[in-house]
N, CA, C and O atoms as a GROMACS GRO file, in nm:
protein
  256
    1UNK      N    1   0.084  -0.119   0.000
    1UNK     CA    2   0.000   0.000   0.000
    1UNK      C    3   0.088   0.124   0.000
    1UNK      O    4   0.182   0.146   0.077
    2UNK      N    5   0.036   0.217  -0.117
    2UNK     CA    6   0.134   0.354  -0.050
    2UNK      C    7   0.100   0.418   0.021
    2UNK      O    8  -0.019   0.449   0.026
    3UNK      N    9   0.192   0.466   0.106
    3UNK     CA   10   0.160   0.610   0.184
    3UNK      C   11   0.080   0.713   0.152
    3UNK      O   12   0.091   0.770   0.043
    4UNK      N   13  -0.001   0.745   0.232
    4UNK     CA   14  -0.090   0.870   0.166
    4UNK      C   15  -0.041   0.960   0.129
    4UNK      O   16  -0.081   1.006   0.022
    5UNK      N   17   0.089   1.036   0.214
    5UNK     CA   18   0.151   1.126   0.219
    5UNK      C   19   0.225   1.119   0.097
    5UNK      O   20   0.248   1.226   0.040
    6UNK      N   21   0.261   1.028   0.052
    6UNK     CA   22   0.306   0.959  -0.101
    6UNK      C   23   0.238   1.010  -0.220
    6UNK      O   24   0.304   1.074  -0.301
    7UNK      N   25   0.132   0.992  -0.239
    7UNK     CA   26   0.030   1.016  -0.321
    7UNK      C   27   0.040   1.148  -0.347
    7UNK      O   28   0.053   1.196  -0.459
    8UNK      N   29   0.034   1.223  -0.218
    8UNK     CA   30  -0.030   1.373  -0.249
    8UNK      C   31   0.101   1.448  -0.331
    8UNK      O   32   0.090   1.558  -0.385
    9UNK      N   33   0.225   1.368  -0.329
    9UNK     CA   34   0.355   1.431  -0.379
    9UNK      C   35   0.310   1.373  -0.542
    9UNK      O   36   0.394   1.420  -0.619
   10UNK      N   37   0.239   1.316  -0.596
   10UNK     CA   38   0.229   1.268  -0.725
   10UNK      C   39   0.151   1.424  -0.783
   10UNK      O   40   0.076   1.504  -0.727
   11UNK      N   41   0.216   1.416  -0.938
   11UNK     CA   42   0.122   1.505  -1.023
   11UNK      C   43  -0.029   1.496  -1.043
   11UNK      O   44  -0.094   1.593  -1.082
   12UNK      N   45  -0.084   1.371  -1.014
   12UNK     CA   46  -0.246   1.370  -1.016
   12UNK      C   47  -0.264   1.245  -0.936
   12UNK      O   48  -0.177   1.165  -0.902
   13UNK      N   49  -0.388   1.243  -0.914
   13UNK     CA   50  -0.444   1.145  -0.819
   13UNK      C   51  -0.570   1.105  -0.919
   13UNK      O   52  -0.650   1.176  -0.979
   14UNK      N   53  -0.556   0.978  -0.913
   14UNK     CA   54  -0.702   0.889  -0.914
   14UNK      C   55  -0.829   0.907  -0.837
   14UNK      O   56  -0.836   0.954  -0.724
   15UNK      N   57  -0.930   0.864  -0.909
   15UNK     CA   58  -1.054   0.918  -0.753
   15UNK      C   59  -1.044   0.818  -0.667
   15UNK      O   60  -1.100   0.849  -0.562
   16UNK      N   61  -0.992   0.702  -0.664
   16UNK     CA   62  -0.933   0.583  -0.586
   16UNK      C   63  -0.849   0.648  -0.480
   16UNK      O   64  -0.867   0.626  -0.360
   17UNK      N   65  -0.738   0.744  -0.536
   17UNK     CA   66  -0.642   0.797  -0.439
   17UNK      C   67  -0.723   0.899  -0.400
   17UNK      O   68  -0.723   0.911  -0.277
   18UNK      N   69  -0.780   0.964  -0.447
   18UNK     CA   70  -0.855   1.084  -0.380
   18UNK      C   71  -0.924   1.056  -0.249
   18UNK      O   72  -0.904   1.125  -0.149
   19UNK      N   73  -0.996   0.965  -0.250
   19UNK     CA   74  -1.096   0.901  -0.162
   19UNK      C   75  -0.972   0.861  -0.057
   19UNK      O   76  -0.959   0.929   0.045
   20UNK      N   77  -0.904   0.780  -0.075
   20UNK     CA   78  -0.784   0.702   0.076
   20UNK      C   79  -0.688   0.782   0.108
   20UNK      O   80  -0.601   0.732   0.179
   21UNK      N   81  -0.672   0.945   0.063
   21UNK     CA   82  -0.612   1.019   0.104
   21UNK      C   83  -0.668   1.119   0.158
   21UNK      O   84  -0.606   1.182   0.243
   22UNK      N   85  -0.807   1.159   0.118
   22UNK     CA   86  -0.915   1.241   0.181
   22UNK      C   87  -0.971   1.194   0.279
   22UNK      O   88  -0.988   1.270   0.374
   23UNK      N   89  -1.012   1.076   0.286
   23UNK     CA   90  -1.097   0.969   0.375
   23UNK      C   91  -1.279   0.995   0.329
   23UNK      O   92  -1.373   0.924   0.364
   24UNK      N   93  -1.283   1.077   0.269
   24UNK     CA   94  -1.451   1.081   0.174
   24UNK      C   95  -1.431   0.994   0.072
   24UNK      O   96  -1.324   0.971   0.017
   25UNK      N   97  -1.558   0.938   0.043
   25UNK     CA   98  -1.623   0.828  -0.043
   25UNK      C   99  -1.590   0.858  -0.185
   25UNK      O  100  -1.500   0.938  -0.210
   26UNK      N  101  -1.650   0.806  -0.271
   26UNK     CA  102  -1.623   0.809  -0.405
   26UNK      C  103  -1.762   0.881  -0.452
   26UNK      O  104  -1.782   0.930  -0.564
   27UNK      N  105  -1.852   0.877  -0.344
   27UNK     CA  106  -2.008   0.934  -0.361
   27UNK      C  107  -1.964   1.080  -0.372
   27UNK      O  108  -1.977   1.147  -0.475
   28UNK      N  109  -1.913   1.123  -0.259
   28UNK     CA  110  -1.905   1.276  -0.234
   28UNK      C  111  -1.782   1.328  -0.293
   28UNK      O  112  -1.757   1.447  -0.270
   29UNK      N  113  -1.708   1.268  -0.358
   29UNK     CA  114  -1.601   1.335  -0.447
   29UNK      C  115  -1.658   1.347  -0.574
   29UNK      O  116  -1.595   1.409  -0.659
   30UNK      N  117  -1.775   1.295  -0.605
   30UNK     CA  118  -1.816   1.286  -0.780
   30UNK      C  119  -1.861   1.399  -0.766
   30UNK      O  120  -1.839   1.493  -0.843
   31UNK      N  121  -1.957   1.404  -0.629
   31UNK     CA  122  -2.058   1.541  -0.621
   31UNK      C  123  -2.004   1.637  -0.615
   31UNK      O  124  -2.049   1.730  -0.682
   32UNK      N  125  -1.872   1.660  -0.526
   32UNK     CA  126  -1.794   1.772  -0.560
   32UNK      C  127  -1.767   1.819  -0.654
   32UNK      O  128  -1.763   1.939  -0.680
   33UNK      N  129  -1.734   1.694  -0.745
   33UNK     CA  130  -1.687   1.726  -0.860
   33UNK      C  131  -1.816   1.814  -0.953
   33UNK      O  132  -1.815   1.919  -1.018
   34UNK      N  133  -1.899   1.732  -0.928
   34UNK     CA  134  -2.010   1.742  -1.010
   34UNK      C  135  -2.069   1.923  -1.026
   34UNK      O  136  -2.086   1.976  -1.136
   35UNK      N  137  -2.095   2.003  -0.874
   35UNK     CA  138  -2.083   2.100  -0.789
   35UNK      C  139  -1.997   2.176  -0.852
   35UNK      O  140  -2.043   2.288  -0.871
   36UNK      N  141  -1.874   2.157  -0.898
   36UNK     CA  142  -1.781   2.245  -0.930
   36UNK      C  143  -1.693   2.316  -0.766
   36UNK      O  144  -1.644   2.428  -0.759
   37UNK      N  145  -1.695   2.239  -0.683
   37UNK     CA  146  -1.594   2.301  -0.568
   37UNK      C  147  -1.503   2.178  -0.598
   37UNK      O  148  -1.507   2.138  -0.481
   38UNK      N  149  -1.446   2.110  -0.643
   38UNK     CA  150  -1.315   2.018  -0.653
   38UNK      C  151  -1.330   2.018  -0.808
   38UNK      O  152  -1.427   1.981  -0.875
   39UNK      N  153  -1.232   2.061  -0.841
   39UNK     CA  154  -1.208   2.062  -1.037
   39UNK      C  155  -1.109   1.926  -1.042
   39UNK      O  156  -1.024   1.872  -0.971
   40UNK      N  157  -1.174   1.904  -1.172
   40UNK     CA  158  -1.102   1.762  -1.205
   40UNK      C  159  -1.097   1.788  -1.292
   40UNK      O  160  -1.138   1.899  -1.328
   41UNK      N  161  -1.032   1.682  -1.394
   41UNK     CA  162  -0.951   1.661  -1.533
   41UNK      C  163  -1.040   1.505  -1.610
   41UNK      O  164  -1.094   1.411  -1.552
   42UNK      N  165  -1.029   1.525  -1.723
   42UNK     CA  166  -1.018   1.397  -1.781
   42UNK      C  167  -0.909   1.403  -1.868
   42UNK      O  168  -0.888   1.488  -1.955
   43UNK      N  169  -0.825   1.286  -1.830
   43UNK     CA  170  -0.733   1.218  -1.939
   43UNK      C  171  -0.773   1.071  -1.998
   43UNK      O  172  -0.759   0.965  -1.938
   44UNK      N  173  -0.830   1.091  -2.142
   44UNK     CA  174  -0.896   0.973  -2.212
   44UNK      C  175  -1.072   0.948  -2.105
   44UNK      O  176  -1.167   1.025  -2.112
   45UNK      N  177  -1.066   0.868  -2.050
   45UNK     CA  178  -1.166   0.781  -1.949
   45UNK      C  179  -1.141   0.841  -1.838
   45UNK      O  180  -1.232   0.906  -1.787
   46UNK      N  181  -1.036   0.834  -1.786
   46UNK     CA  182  -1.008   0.872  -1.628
   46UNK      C  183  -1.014   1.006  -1.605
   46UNK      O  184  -0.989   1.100  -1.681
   47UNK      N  185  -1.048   1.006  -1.499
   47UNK     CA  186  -1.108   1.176  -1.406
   47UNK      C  187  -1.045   1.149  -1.323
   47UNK      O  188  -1.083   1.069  -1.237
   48UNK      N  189  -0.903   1.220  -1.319
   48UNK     CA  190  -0.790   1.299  -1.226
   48UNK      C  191  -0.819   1.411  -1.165
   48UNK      O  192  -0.902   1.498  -1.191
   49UNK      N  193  -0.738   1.398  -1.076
   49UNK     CA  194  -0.752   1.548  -0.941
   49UNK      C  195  -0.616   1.595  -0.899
   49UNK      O  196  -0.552   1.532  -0.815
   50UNK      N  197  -0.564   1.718  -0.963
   50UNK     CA  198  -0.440   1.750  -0.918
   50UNK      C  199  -0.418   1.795  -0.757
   50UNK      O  200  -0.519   1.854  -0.720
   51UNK      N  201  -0.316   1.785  -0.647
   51UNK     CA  202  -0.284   1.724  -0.544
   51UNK      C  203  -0.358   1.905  -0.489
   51UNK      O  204  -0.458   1.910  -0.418
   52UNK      N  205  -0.291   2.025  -0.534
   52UNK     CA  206  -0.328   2.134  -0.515
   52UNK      C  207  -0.504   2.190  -0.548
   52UNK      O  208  -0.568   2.292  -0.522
   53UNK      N  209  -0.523   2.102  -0.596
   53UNK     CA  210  -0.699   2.145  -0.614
   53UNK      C  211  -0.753   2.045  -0.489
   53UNK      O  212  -0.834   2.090  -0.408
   54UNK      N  213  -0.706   1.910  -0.478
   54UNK     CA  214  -0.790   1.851  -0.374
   54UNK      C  215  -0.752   1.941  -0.212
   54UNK      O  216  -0.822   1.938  -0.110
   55UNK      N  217  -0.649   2.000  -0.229
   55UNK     CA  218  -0.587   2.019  -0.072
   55UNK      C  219  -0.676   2.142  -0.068
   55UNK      O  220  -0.702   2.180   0.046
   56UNK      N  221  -0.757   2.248  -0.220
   56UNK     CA  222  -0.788   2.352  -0.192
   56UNK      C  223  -0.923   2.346  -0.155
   56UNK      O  224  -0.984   2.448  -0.122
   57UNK      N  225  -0.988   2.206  -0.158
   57UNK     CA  226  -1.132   2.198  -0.196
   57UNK      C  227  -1.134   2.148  -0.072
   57UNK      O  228  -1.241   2.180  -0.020
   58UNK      N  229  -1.031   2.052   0.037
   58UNK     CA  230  -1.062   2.010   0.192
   58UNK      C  231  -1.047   2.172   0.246
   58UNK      O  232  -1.139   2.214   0.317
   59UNK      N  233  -0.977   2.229   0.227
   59UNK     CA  234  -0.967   2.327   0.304
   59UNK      C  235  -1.084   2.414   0.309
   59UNK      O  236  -1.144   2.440   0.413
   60UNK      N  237  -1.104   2.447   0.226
   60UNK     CA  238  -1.300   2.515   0.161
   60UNK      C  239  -1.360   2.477   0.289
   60UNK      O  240  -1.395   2.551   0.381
   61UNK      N  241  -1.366   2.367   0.281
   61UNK     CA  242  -1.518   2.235   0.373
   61UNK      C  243  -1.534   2.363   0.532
   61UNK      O  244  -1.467   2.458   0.573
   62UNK      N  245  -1.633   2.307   0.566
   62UNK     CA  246  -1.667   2.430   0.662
   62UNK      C  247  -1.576   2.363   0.793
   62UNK      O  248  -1.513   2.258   0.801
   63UNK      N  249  -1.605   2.494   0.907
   63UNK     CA  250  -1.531   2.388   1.018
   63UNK      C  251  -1.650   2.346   1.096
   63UNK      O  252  -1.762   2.395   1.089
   64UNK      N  253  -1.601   2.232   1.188
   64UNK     CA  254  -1.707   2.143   1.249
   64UNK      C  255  -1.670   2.205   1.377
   64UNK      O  256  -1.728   2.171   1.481
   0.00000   0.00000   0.00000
């Protein structure tokens, strides 16, 4: 398994990595996506998330 902390040093993330480095579902990352507060990419099929848009879109989230 990699490190999470691993991941977030990569140029894009999978919504696979998105989800086990965020700890939110694959439900509420589509919707984000969907929403337009987490911008994503498609390359071919796959819908990527660069490491600086996911870190900008947790930070957004309200505080609890």
């Amino acid at each position: 398994m990699i490190d999470p902390v691993d991941e977030l040093r990569r140029e894009a993330l999978s919504i696979a990595e998105v989800t086990s480095v965020s700890g939110l579902g694959r439900t509420k990352i589509y919707e984000a996506i969907r929403n337009g507060s987490l911008i994503a990419h498609k390359a071919g099929r796959r819908t990527i998330v660069l490491p600086n848009d996911l870190k900008a879109y947790l930070a957004a989230l309200p505080v609890a």
